[in-house]
Every structure is written in structure tokens, then in C-alpha cells.
C-alpha positions in Angstrom: 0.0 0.0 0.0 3.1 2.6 1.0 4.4 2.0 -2.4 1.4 2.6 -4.3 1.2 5.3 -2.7 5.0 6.3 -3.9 4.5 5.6 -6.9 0.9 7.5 -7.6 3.3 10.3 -5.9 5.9 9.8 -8.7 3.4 9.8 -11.1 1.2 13.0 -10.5 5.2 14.7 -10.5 5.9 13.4 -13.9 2.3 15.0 -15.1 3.1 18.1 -13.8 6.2 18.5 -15.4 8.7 17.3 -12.8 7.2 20.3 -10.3 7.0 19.2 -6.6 3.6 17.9 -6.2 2.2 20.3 -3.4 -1.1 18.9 -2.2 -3.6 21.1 -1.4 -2.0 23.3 -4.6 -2.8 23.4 -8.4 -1.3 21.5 -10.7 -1.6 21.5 -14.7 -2.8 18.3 -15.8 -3.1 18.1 -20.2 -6.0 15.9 -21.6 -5.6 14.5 -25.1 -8.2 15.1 -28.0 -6.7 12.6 -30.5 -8.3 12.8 -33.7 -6.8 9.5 -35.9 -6.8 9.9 -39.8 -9.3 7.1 -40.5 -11.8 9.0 -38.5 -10.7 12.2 -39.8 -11.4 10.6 -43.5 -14.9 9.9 -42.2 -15.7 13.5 -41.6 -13.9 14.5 -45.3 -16.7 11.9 -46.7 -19.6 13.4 -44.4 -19.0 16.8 -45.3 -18.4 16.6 -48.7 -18.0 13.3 -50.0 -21.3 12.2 -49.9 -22.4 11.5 -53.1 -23.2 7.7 -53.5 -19.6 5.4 -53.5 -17.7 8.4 -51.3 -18.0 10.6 -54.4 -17.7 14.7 -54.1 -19.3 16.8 -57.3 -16.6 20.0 -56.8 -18.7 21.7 -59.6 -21.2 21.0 -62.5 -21.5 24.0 -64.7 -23.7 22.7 -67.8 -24.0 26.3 -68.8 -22.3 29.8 -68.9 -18.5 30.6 -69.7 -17.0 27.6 -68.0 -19.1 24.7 -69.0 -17.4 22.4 -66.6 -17.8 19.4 -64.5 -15.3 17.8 -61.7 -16.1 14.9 -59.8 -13.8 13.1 -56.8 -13.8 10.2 -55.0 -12.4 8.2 -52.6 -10.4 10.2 -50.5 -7.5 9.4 -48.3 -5.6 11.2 -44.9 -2.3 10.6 -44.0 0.2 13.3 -42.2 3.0 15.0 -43.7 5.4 16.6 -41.4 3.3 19.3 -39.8 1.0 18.9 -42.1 -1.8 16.7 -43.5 -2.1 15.1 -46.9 -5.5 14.5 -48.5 -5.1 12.2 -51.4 -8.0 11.6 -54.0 -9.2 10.5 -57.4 -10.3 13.4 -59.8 -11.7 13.7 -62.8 -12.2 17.1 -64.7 -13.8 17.8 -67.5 -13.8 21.1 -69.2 -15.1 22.4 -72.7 -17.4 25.7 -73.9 -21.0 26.3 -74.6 -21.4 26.4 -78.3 -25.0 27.3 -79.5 -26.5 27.3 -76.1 -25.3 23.2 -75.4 -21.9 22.9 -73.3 -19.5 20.7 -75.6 -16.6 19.0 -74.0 -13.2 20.2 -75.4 -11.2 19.0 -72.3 -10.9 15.6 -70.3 -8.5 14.5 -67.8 -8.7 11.9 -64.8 -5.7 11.3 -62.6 -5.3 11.6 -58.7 -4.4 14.6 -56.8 -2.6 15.8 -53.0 -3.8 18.3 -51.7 -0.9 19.8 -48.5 -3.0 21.2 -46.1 -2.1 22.9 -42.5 -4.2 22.4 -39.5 -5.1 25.0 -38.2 -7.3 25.7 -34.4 -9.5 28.7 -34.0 -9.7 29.0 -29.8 -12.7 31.3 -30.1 -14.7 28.9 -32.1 -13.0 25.7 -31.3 -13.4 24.8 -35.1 -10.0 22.6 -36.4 -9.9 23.9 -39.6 -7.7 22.7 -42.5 -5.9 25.8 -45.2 -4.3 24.1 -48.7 -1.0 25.4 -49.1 -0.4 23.4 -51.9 -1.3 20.1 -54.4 0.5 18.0 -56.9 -1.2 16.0 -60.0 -0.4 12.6 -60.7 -1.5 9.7 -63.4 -4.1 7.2 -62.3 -1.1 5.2 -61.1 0.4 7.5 -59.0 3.0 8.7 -61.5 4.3 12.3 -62.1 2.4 13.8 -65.0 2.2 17.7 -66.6 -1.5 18.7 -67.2 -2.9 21.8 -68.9 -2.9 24.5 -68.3 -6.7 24.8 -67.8 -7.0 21.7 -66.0 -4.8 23.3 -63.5 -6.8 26.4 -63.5 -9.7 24.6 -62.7 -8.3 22.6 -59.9 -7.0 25.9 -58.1 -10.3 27.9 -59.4 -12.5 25.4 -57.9 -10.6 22.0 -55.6 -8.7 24.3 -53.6 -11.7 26.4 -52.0 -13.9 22.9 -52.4 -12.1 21.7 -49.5 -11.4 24.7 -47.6 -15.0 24.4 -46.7 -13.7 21.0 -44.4 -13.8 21.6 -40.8 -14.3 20.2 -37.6 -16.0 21.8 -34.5 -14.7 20.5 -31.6 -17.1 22.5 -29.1 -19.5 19.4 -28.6 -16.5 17.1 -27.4 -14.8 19.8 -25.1 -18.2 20.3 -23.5 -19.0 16.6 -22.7 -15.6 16.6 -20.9 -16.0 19.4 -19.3 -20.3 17.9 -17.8 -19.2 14.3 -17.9 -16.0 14.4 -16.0 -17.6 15.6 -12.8 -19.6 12.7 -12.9 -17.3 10.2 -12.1 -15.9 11.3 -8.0 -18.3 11.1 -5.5 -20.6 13.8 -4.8 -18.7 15.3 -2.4 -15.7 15.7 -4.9 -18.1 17.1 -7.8 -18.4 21.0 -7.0 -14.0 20.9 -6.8 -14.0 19.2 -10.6 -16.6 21.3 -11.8 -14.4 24.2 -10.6 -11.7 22.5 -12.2 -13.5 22.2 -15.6 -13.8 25.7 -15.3 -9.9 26.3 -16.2 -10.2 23.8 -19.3 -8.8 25.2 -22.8 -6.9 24.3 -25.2 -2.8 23.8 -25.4 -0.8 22.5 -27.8 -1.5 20.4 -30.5 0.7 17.9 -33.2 0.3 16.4 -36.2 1.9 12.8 -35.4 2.4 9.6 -37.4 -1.2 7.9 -36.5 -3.3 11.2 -35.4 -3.8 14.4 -35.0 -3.3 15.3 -30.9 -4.6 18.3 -29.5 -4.2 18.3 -25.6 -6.6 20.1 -23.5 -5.2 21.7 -20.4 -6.5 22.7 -17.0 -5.7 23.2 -13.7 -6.4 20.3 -11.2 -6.6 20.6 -7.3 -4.6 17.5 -5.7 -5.7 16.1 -2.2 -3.3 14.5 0.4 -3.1 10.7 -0.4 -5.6 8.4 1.9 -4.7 7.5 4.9 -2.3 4.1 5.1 -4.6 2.0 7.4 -5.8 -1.4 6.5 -9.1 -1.7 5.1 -11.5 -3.0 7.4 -13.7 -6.0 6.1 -16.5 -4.9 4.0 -19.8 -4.7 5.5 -22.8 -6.2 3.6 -23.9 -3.0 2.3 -20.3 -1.6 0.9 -20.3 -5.3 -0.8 -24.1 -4.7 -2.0 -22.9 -1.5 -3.2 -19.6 -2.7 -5.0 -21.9 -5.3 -6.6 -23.7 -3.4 -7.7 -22.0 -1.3 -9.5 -19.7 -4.0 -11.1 -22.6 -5.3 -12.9 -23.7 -2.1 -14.1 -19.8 -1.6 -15.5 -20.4 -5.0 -16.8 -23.5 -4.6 -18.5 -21.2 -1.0 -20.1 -18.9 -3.1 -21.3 -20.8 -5.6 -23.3 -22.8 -2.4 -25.0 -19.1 -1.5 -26.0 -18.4 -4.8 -27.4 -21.8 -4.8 -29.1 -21.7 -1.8 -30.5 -19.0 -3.4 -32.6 -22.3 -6.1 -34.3 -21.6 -6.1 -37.7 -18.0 -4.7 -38.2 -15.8 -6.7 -40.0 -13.6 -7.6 -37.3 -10.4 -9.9 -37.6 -10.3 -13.3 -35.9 -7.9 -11.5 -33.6 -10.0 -8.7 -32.6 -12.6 -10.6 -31.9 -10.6 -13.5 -30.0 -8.8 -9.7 -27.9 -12.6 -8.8 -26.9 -13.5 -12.5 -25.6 -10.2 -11.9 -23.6 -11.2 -8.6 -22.7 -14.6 -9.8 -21.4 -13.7 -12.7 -19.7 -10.2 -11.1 -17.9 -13.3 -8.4 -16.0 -15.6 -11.4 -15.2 -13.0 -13.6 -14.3 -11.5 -11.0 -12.2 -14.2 -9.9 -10.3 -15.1 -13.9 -9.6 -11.6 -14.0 -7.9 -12.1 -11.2 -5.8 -15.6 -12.5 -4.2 -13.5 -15.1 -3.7 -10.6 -13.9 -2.0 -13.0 -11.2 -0.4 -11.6 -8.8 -1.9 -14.0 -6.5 -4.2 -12.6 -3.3 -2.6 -13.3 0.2 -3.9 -10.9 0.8 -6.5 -12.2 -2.6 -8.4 -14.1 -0.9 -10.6 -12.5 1.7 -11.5 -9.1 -0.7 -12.2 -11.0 -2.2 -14.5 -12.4 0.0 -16.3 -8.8 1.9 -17.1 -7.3 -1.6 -17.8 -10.4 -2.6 -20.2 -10.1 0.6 -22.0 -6.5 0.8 -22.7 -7.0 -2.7 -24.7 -10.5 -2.3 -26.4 -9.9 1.3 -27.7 -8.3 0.5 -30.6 -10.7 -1.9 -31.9 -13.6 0.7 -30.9 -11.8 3.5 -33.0 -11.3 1.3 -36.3 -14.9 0.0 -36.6 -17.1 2.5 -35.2 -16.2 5.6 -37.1 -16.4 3.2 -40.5 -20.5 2.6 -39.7 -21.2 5.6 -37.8 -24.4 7.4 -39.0 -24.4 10.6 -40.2 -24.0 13.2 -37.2 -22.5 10.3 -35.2 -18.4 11.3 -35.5 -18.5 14.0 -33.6 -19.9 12.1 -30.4 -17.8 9.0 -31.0 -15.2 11.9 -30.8 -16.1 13.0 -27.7 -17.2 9.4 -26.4 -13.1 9.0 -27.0 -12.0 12.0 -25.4 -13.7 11.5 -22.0 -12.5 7.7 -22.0 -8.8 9.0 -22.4 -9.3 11.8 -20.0 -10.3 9.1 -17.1 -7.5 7.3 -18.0 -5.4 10.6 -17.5 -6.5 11.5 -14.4 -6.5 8.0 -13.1 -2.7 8.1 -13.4 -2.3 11.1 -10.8 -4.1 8.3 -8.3 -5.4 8.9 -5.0 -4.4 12.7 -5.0 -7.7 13.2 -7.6 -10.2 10.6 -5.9 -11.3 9.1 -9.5 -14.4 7.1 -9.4 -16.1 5.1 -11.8 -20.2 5.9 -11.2 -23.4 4.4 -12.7 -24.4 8.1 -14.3 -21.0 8.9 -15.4 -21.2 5.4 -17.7 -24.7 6.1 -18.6 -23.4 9.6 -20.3 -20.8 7.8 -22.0 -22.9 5.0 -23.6 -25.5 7.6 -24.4 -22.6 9.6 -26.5 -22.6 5.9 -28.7 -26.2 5.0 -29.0 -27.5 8.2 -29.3 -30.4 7.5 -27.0 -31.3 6.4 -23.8 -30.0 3.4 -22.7 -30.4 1.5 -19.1 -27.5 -0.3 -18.7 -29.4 -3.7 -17.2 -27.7 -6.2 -15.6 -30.3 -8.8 -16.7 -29.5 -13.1 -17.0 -31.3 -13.3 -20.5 -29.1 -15.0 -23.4 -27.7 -12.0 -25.8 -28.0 -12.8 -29.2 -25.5 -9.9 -30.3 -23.0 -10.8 -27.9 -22.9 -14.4 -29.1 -22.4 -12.6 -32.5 -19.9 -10.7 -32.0 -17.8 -13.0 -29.6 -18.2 -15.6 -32.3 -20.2 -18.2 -30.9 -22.9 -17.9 -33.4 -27.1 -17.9 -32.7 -28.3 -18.8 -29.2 -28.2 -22.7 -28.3 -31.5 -24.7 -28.6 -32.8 -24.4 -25.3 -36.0 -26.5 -25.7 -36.5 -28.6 -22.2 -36.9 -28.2 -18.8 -36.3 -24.5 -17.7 -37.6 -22.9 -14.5 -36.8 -19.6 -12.6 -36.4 -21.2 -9.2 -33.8 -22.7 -7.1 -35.2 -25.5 -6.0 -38.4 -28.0 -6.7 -40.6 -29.9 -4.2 -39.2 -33.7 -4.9 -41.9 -36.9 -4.4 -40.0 -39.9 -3.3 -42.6 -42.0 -4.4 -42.2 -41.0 -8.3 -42.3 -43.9 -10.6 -39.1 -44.0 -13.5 -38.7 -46.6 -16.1 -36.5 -49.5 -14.3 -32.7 -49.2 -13.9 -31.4 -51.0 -16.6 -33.7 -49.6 -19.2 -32.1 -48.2 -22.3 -31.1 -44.7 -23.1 -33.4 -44.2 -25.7 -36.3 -45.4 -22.9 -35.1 -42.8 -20.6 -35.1 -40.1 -23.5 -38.7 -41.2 -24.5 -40.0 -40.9 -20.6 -38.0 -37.1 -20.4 -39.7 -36.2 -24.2 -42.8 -37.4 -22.7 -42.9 -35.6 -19.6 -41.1 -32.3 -20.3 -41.7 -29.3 -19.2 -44.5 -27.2 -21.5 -43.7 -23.7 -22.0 -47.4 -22.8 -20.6 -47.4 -24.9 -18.1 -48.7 -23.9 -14.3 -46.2 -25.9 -12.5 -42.9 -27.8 -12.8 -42.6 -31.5 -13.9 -40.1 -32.9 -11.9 -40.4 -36.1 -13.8 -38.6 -34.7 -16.7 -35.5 -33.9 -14.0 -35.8 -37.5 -12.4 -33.4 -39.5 -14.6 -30.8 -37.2 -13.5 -30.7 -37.6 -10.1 -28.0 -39.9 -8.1 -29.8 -43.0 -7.0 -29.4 -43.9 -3.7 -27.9 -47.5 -5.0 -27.3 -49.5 -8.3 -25.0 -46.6 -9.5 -24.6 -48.5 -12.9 -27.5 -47.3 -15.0 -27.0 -43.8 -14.0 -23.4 -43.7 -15.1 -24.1 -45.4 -18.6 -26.2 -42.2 -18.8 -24.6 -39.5 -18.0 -21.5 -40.9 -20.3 -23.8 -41.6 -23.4 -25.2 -37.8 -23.1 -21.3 -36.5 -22.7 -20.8 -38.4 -26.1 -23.7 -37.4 -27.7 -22.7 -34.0 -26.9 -19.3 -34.3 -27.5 -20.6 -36.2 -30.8 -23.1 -32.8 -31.7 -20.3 -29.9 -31.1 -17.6 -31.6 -33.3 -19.9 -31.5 -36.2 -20.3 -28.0 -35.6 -16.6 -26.7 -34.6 -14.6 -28.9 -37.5 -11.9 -29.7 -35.0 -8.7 -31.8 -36.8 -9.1 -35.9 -37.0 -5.8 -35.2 -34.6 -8.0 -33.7 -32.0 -11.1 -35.1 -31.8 -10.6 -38.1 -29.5 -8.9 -35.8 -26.7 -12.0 -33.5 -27.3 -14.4 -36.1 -26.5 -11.9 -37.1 -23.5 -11.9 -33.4 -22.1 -15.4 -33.4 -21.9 -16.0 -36.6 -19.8 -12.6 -35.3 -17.5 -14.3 -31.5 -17.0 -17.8 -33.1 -16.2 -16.0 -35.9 -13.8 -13.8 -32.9 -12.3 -16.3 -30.1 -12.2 -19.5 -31.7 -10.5 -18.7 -36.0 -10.4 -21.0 -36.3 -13.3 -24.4 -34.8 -11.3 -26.8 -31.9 -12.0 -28.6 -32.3 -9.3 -28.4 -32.9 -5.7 -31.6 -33.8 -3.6 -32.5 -33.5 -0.1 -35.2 -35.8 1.8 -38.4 -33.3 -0.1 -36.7 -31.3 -3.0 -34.4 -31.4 -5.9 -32.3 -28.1 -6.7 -29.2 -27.8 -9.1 -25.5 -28.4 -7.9 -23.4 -25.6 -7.2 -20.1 -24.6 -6.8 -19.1 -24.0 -3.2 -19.3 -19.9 -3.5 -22.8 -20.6 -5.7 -21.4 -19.2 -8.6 -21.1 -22.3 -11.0 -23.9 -24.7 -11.8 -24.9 -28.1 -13.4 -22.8 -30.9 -14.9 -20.5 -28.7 -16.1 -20.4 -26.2 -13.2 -20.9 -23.2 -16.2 -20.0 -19.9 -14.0 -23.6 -17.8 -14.2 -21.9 -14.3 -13.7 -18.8 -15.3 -16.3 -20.9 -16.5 -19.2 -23.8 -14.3 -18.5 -25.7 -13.6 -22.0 -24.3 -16.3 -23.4 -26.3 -19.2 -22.0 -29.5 -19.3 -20.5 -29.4 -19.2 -16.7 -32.6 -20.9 -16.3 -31.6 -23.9 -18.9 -28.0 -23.9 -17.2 -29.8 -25.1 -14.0 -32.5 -27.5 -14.6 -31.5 -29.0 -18.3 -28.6 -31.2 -18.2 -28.1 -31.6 -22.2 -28.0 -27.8 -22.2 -25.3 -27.8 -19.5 -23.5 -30.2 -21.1 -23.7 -28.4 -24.6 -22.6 -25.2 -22.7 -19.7 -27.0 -21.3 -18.3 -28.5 -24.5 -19.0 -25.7 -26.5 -16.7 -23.5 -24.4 -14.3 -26.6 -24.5 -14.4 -26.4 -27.8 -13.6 -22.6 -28.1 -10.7 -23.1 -25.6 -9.0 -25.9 -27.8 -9.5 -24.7 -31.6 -9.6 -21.3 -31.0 -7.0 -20.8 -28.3 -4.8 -23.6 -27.7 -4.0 -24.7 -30.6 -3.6 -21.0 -32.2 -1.4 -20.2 -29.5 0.8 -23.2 -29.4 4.4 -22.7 -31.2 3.5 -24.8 -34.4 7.3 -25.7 -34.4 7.1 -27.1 -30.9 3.5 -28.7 -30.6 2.0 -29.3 -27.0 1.4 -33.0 -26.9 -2.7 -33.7 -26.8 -2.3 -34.5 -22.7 -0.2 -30.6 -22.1 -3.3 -29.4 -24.5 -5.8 -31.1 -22.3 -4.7 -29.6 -18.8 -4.1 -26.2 -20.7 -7.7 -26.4 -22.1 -9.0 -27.0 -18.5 -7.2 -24.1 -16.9 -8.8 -21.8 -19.2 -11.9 -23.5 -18.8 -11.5 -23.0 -15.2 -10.2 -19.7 -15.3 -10.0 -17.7 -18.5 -8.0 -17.1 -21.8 -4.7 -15.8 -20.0 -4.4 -19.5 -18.0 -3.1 -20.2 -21.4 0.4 -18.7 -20.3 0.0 -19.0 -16.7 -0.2 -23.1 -17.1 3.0 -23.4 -19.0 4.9 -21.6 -16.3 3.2 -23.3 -13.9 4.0 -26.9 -15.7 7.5 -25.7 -16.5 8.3 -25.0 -12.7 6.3 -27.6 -11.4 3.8 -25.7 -9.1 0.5 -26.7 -10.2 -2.6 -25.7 -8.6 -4.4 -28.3 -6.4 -7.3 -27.9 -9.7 -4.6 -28.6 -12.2 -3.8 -32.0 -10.2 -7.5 -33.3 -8.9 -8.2 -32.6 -13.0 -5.0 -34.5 -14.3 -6.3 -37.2 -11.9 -9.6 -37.6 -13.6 -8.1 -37.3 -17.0 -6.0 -40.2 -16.7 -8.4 -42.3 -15.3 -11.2 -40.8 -18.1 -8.3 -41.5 -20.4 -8.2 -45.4 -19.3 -11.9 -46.0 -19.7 -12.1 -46.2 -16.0 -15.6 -44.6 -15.4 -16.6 -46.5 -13.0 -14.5 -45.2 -10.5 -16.4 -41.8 -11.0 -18.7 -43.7 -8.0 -15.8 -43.0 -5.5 -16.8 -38.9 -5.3 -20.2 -40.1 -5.6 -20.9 -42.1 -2.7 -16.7 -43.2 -1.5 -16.9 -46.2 -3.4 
């Protein structure tokens, strides 16, 4: 905690210049407005591009002296030194009217630069952009001589064409200057707002990848927190940290959906499964340990944004509706500012709130949004995480935790085929409209009390079946697919001992983890794959568990392991298998963390009990899954 401390110290000197950080004094902290090319080409297209196929009509004259027409398209921003470079087809055509009709003399396509300086008006906070010069070029980008009247026409009519270009920047700079307050506590609030008060512009650069204009003001630094321990959290601070987790939670799947329907790479979208799953996963270990302090939130939420911010700057600006940029912009520009003052540390009192994520979401829906925390499968999340449409979740599905359980309920007999047991479940499932629960369609799947046998040659035939269904779907390599089918009966055998259900002398409910947060056959963690399976069908289906469970399997292996493994040194299938289970256990960056684990030999106690199962799942030894059954 000291060095934290220290280092926060270190880090609000370094802001300030190297100045001695006085607390209690002002300090000059700069804010970055980075406007990237690719979005400023969105804004060239919006405001004068926009013709069908990102074409601009610079002029049409069909009648008078000139009797001219020139038409560009598809227009392209990189810098140049201090400067910009806006490159562009261009056609011009020029000729004279001749008995009232407008007869070409003239015609000449190519591609043109246009050198233009950027150039900020303070009082009107418009970034505007002056040409200073342009060079012609062939079609293919070669040197060429024009005429003399194409070049008049260029500078007579292209030059003031895109003088016209400019970007008002007041919208942005005002949603820093309301949303920033929003996030410290509402005793903090009136000191920001009196710190947005000193907000103007500074400097700004044309660099490699963006234009970077830095918004300064002054910032009034608090002594650091006191250095005691933290007490244990009481059981509203913990319903309070909750709570607001979910709802950051719930922000950041709106920022990976708003990304539904961009072309993204295999590698984005594997970086924003990573992304979701390192927050989830992270806030499971803190229940856990006990440890969801304050500052969870908000650590997140810095880390989180540093990673997806790229991929939310490529895509949205290419399928942003018209009048969208310039909220995107400032969507961007609050993000970064956070992350700004989050570096001077406790001295600022950053804190991530339900309103101030509401404003920012707002800024990329354009409407009102609520932020739900809600259990319901989301079909755009699936989409854009790549697991495709929503599994079939026809069968037994019921918002309780638990079911009033008959002893006396009759079953086909013990040793009665699988397809018999199917038949009695098909014929005694659960209608959508029905008043009450049919436990019969749960019965099969609870541990008798003897004559294990049966039970076992049921759950294994479902695991293949399973295992069977997904590999037709995920096109795993011949190479692969027997320690697929393996992993699945190992996680099931490691996770829950092969049971969905546990019973007491008058009810059934489903099996959970010992911190409640996993369920079924498969012990799928609710709070970790939330909108991707249904809760409901998680607890009270089996084959929907199961299908849960070897579809994230599945992921792990094709998508992960084996993309990750050094294809000139191979893991062997049984190194795949554990690796596969660690992530399945605890998220995409066990991937790494296993092989230094394995390499130093210090496994976790769930990396052994699992290699325990898989060898003896790897034997055919099944039987022995009756040992953490009933000891035997």
C-alpha cells in the first residue's frame, strides 16, 4: 500500500512537469483530443463526399463561360510533417458552350494531393484545414504535366472545395467538461466542476497515426488516503460494490456490441473475448478472496479501455451514421481523459459511477439506454464474440432454485435403455405454458441412492452425444477429436462428479459450486458466461449444460490452444488437455500461466485433482467416477 502510494506520488510529478507535487496546490494536468486519420477521412466523406460510392461533385457548370464538371472520389488522410495530406481520385472535365449546349473540349482523370495545414480557431473551437499546396499525378500515381486549364480549374475550384472541411470540436470539449464531474463522488463534484472551469486548449501535433490536440486545465490535488488497512466490508459496501460492477459489466458488453456487424479480424474478436472474460474472471476471484474493494471498478475499467480502444476507434467511425463522428469523438475523449487523471491516483479521488457510464454509452447509442444487468441469453453478444445464434434451449427451464421432490415418483427400471429414458424425459417435459414444474422430466438425472450402474451409462452416453453434436459443428482436426471427446467426460468428472442435481429428503435443486457461482454438470459460472447461456436452462437441463460446457471446451482448444501453441514445438494432446482445463477454469490468460506453472512444477491443487480424472477418463475407467459419488 506505502508504495502505491509512492509511486501515484511519482506519477502525479511526472504530469506536472517534474514540479514538486504540493497537495492542497494546483497542478496543470493536459487531456488528449486525438483525432486519428481514419476518422478524420470519415468527416472528409460526411461533409463533402457524400455522393453515393464516397464521391464529391466540386462543380457541374452545364451552362455559362465555364461549362465544366469535376467529380472526386475516394479520399484518403495521412500526415506529412506538420502537415496533413488528403489524397483523391479526380476527374475534370472542361469544354465551352457552343450554340446554347456545353461541348466538352477537355478531359482528364488522374489523382491529386492536396498539403494542407491544420489550423485551431480557440474562439470557435473549429479545427480547420488551409491548402497550401497540391501536386497531379496519373491514375497510377506517377508524375504527370496537365494543362494549363486543368490546373486552372483545380485551383479555381478543388482548392476552396475543400477549404469548406472543418471540424467543430465544441461538442467534445463540452462533454468533458459535464461528464467528468460525474465520475468522483458527490462530495468531490463541485471541486471538478471548478476545475472544468480552467479547461482550454494547449498544444497540438500532427503525429504519425493522429492528430493530438491536448486540453489543459488546472487540477486541485488532495493528500493521499490514509495508510490504514481496510476493514472488512460490510454487507452494504459489498451490496454496493456489486452493484455497481454489474452495471460496468453490462457498459462493457454495450461497447463490445456496439461493434455487431463490423468486419472484425479473428484477432480482434478473440482480444474482446479476452477482454470480457479477464473483467468477469476477475471480479469472480475477488468475491473469492473477499476482496472487491473500492478501486475494483474503476481498475477495471482503465485496464479494459486501454485494450479495447483501438478496436472501438477502427470500426465504429467506419458505420457511424451521419452526425455520429463527432460524439464518438467525444465518447473517446472523456475515455482517455479518465484514463489521464486516473494516473495522478489517489491525489484526484477518480471514481467510476453508474451516471457517469450512462453519459458515456448515451454519447454511442444516441439515445437512452439503461444499462441492465439482466440473465437473459444475448444474441449480439454471441455474434460478436463468435459463438454464433443462441443454443436450442427446448427442455426443462424454470426460474427457481429449487423443486418440491416426491420420493414416491415412478421412472422406467434401472437398466432400461437410453433411448427409454429419453422417450420418458420427451414425454414428460416441461411445457412452455405450463402452471407448474414437472419434476419427472429432472428425475433421470438424479444420483440413486444404489445400483449406480445405470446412472453412469447415462450421464457418459449424453457427454458423447454431446461431444458427438459440437464436433460437427466446430470442424476440430481428426488429430484432435478423441482428446476433445476425453476433455469433456474429465471436466464433467472434475467439475461436478458427473451430477446436475443434488436432492434432499423433499426437494431437488441444481448443484453448485461452493461460492454458488457455477452450476450443473459442467459447473458453467452464471456471472462469467452471462448472455451467453441461458441461466434458467444452465440449471434444470442437463443436455444444455452439457452443450454449454463442451462448446466453451471447444472454443478453448481450436480457438485458443492450438492458435497459441508454437506450431514448431506442438504441445502434446495430454499438455493441450490440462491447458484447455485451466482456461476453462479460469480464463483465456491461463493459457500462459499453465506453462509456467508446468514448466516450474507448481500446479494448482485444480490442475492436479483434474490430471487425476483425465487419466483415469483416459483409461476408460468410469466406473470409478462412484468414488466422489458415494466413496466407493
Amino acid at each position: 500500500m506505502i508504495r502505491k502510494t509512492i509511486l501515484w506520488i511519482i506519477t502525479l510529478w511526472a504530469l506536472s512537469g517534474g514540479a514538486p507535487t504540493v497537495f492542497g496546490a494546483s497542478q496543470t494536468v493536459s487531456l488528449p483530443l486525438t483525432i486519428d486519420y481514419p476518422f478524420i477521412r470519415m468527416v472528409i466523406i460526411d461533409q463533402l463526399y457524400n455522393q453515393p460510392e464516397e464521391r464529391a461533385i466540386v462543380v457541374d457548370e452545364t451552362s455559362g463561360a465555364e461549362c465544366s464538371r469535376i467529380e472526386m472520389w475516394q479520399p484518403e488522410v495521412r500526415p506529412q510533417g506538420h502537415f496533413i495530406t488528403i489524397g483523391s481520385n479526380i476527374s475534370v472535365k472542361a469544354g465551352a458552350p457552343i450554340l446554347g449546349k456545353c461541348v466538352q473540349l477537355l478531359q482528364w482523370e488522374g489523382y491529386i494531393e492536396m498539403t494542407q495545414r491544420v489550423v485551431l480557431d480557440e474562439a470557435t473551437l473549429r479545427l480547420k484545414f488551409e491548402t497550401v499546396d497540391s501536386h497531379v499525378y496519373k491514375t497510377n500515381r506517377q508524375p504527370v504535366a496537365v494543362a494549363t486549364t486543368v490546373w486552372d480549374l483545380i485551383k479555381s475550384h478543388v482548392h476552396p472545395f475543400f477549404s469548406r472541411f472543418a471540424m467543430d470540436l465544441s461538442f467534445p470539449t463540452n462533454e468533458v467538461k459535464s461528464m467528468i464531474p460525474l465520475f468522483f463522488t458527490a462530495d468531490e463534484r463541485c471541486r471538478v466542476e471548478a476545475w472544468m472551469t480552467s479547461l482550454k486548449f494547449g498544444e497540438f501535433r500532427v503525429e504519425n497515426d493522429a492528430i493530438r490536440l491536448m486540453l489543459t486545465m488546472m487540477v486541485e490535488t488532495a493528500p493521499p488516503v490514509s495508510l490504514v488497512p481496510e476493514a472488512e466490508l460490510s454487507s452494504d459496501e459489498f451490496n454496493r460494490i456489486t452493484s455497481m460492477w454489474e452495471t460496468w459489466d453490462a457498459f462493457l458488453v454495450f461497447q463490445i456490441e456496439s461493434l455487431l456487424g463490423a468486419p472484425l479480424t479473428f484477432e480482434e474478436q478473440q482480444a474482446l473475448f479476452e477482454i470480457l472474460m479477464d473483467a468477469r474472471y476477475g471480479f469472480i476471484n475477488a468475491l473469492n478472496e473477499k476482496t472487491p474493494g473500492q478501486d475494483l471498478v474503476r481498475t477495471q475499467f482503465i485496464r479494459t479501455w486501454q485494450n479495447v480502444a483501438g478496436i472501438l476507434r477502427t470500426h465504429l467511425v467506419k458505420k457511424a451514421n451521419r452526425g455520429d463522428l463527432i460524439k464518438y469523438l467525444a465518447f473517446f475523449t472523456a475515455a482517455d481523459a479518465l484514463t489521464v487523471l486516473d494516473k495522478i491516483g489517489p491525489a484526484v479521488n477518480l471514481e467510476i459511477s453508474r451516471d457517469g457510464l450512462l453519459r458515456l454509452a448515451r454519447l454511442l447509442s444516441g439515445q437512452d439506454i439503461s444499462l441492465s444487468y439482466t440473465a437473459d441469453v444475448d444474441t449480439n453478444l454471441r455474434m460478436v464474440l463468435g459463438f454464433g445464434p443462441p443454443m436450442d434451449d427446448t427442455g426443462p427451464s424454470y426460474p427457481v432454485m429449487e423443486l418440491p421432490f416426491p420420493e414416491d415418483e415412478l421412472e422406467p427400471p434401472p437398466d432400461a435403455p437410453l433411448s427409454k429414458w429419453m422417450q420418458w424425459v420427451v414425454a414428460t417435459a416441461y411445457a412452455a405454458d405450463s402452471a407448474q414444474p414437472d419434476v419427472e422430466a429432472l428425475k433421470p438425472w438424479i444420483v440413486p441412492k444404489d445400483n449406480l450402474a445405470p446412472y453412469l451409462d447415462r450421464l457418459r452416453q449424453v457427454l458423447e452425444k454431446t461431444a458427438d453434436e459440437n464436433l460437427s459443428k466446430i470442424k476440430l482436426d481428426s488429430s484432435y477429436r478423441d482428446l476433445y471427446r476425453l476433455m469433456i467426460m474429465a471436466t464433467a468428472w472434475q467439475e461436478s462428479c458427473w451430477r446436475q442435481f443434488i436432492r434432499s429428503e423433499k426437494s431437488i435443486k441444481p448443484i453448485f459450486s461452493y461460492n454458488q457461482s457455477s452450476v450443473g454438470v459442467m459447473q458453467i459460472n452464471e456471472r462469467v458466461w452471462r448472455g451467453v447461456y441461458k441461466i434458467d436452462s444452465l440449471r434444470w437441463n442437463i443436455e444444455y449444460n452439457a452443450r454449454a460446457g463442451a462448446e466453451i471446451l471447444g472454443h478453448y482448444l481450436k480457438d485458443y490452444a492450438l492458435k497459441k501453441m508454437n506450431p514448431a514445438n506442438p504441445l502434446d494432446n495430454d499438455t493441450l488437455g490440462r491447458i484447455v482445463y485451466a482456461m476453462y477454469n479460469g480464463g483465456p490468460g491461463q493459457f500462459q500461466e499453465f506453462l509456467k506453472r508446468s514448466k516450474n512444477n507448481t500446479f494448482y491443487e485444480s490442475d492436479k485433482l483434474f490430471w487425476d480424472k483425465y487419466t483415469m477418463a483416459k483409461s476408460g475407467a468410469f466406473d470409478r467416477v462412484s468414488v466422489c459419488l458415494i466413496g466407493k
